[in-house]
N, C-alpha and C positions, 0 to 999 in steps of 0.2 A: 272836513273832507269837501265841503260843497265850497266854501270858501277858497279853497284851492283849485277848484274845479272853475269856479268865476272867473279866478283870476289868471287863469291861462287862457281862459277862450278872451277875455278883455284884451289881452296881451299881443293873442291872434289877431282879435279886431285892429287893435293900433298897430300892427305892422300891414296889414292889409290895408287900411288908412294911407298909411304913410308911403303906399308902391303908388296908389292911387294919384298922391300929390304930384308925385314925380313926373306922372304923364303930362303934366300941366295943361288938362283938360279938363276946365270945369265942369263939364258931366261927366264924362270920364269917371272924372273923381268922384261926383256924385251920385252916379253908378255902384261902384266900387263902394262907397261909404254903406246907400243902402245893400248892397247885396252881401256886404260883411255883416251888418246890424241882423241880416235875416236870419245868415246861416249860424250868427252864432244865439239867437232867440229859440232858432229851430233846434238846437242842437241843447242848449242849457234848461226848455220850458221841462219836457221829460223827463230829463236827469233830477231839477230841484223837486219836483212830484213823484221819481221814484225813492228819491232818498228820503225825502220825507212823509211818504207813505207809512201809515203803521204797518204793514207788512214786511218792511224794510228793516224791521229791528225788534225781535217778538219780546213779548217781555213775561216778567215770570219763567224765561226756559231756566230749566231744572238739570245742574249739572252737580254731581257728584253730592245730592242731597239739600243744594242749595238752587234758588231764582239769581239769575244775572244779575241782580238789583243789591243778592247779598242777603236777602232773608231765609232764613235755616227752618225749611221742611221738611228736616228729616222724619219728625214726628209727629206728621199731619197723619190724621186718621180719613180711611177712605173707604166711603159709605158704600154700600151697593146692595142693590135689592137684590138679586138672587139668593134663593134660598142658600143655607150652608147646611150639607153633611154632617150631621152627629153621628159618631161610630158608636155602637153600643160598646159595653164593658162586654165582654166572651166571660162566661158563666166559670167558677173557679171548677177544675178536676173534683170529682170526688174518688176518695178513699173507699168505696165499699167493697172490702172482702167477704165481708160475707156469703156462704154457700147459696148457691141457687135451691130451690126445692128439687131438681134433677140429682144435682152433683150430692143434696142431704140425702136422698133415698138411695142413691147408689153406693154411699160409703156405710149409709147402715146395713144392705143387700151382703155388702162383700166381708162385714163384719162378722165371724162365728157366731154361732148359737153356744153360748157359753151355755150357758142352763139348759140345752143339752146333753152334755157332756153322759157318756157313761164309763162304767167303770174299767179301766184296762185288764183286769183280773179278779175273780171273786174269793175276797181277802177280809181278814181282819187288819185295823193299824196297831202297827208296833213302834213308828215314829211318827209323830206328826209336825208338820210346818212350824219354825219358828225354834227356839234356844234348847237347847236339850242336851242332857247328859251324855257326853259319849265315854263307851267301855270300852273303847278301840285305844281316844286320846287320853282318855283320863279327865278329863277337861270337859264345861260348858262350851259347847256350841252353837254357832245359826245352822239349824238343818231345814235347807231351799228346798225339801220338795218332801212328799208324803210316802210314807213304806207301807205296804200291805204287803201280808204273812200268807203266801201260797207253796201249796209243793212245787218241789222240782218236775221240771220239763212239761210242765202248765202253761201253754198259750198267752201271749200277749196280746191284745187288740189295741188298735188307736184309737182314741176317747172322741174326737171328731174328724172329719176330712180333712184331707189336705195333701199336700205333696213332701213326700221323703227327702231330705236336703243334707242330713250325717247321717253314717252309719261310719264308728268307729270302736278303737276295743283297748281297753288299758287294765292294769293289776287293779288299778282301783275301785272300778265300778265296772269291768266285766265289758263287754259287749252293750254300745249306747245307739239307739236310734233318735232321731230328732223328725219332728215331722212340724209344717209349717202351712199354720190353718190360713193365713192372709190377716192384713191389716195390723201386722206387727205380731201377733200371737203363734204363740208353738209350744208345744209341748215333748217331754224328754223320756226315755226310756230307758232304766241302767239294769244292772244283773243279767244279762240277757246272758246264755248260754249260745244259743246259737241267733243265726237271724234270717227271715222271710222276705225281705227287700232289699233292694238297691236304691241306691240317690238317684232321683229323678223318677221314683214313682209314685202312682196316683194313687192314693187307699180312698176307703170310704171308713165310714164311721162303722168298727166292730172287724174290720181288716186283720188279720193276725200281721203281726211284725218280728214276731221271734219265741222263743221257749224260755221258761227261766230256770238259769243255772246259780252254782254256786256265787254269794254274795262277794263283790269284789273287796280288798282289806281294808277300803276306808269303812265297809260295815257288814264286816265277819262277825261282828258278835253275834247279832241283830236275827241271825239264820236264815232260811232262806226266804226272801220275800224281793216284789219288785219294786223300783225305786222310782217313783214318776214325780215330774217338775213341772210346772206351766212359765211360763211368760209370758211377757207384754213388753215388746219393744228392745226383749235385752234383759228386761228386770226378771225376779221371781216375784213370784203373785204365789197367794194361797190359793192351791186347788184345791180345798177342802169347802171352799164358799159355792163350787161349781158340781162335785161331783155329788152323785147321788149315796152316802153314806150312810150305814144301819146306824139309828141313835143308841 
């Protein structure tokens, strides 16, 4: 480039030289020779100082990972004192279900007083919970709930609180109440002759619920007595573990 650059202003010099000759004024020309030698001194010192300037041409610039020179930067590591950022780890979820001491007392609260319990009618047993002989089928049986032997049209009471939720009536077992003490438990009523409530009300423990009548055919042999169940959740449970029974 600067080479190119000399040799056009040289170029300019000797054509400017050569207008000079022409006037065939030897100062004239001598004029003309210095005043060419000036303008082109004037004009080329700058130039050969700008282009040769280390500013003129940076080095090391950094294009596309590499210095102009051709050396490959991509993998230069670069230092710096500011501190850096650690993000903590966030602490993993826990899983604990477990009951608060609120939520444990209030499900034991709403829990029956099983061993409470007293008796729906003052009775001897004539069937008790579990396999038993029937004179009806002929056949061993599961018999799901306990028979106490009362006269007819003897009061029924509910064994604990709760609220009334069936009251239905078949060949079988006569006239049935169910009552449902909370927290999955209820208890069942069969033989019943007549009855003393509707679904949807609130007994307390010793409530009458009904009279007991003639036993329905699933246990006509049996005479007249009431037929009471418990559960837990759906299932039969022995209510013989709860009620208060002559040994």
């Amino acid at each position: 480039m600067i080479k190119k650059t000399l040799a056009f202003f040289i170029a300019q010099g000797n054509r400017l030289a050569r207008g000079a000759k022409k006037l065939g004024n030897g100062l004239v020309q001598y004029r003309w020779t210095v005043a060419a030698v000036m303008v082109i001194a004037s004009v080329l010192i700058p130039v050969y100082f700008l282009l040769d300037s280390p500013y003129a041409k940076p080095e090391n610039q950094v294009t596309d990972g590499k210095s102009l020179d051709g050396a490959d930067i991509g993998n230069a590591k670069q230092d710096s004192d500011w501190p850096v950022a650690v993000e903590e780890p966030a602490a993993p979820p826990t899983d604990d279900t477990s009951a608060t001491p609120a939520e444990s007392n209030a499900e034991e609260e709403s829990k029956p007083a099983l061993n409470d319990m007293v008796l729906p009618a003052t009775g001897q047993v004539v069937t008790g919970y579990g396999f038993n002989y029937s004179q009806e089928f002929a056949d061993y049986r599961f018999h799901d709930g306990l028979d106490l032997s009362v006269q007819r049209d003897m009061p029924v009471g509910a064994v604990l609180p709760g609220e009334v939720t069936v009251v239905e009536y078949a060949q079988l077992y006569g006239y049935r109440v169910t009552v449902d003490h909370g927290s999955g438990w209820q208890t069942r009523y069969a033989n019943l002759a007549k009855v003393s409530v509707e679904r949807g009300d609130q007994v307390e423990q010793g409530d009458q619920l009904g009279t007991i009548g003639d036993p329905g055919t699933a246990e006509a042999a049996s005479g007249t007595h009431v037929h009471m169940e418990l559960l837990s959740d759906g299932e039969s449970v022995n209510p013989s573990a709860y009620l208060p029974l002559a040994e």
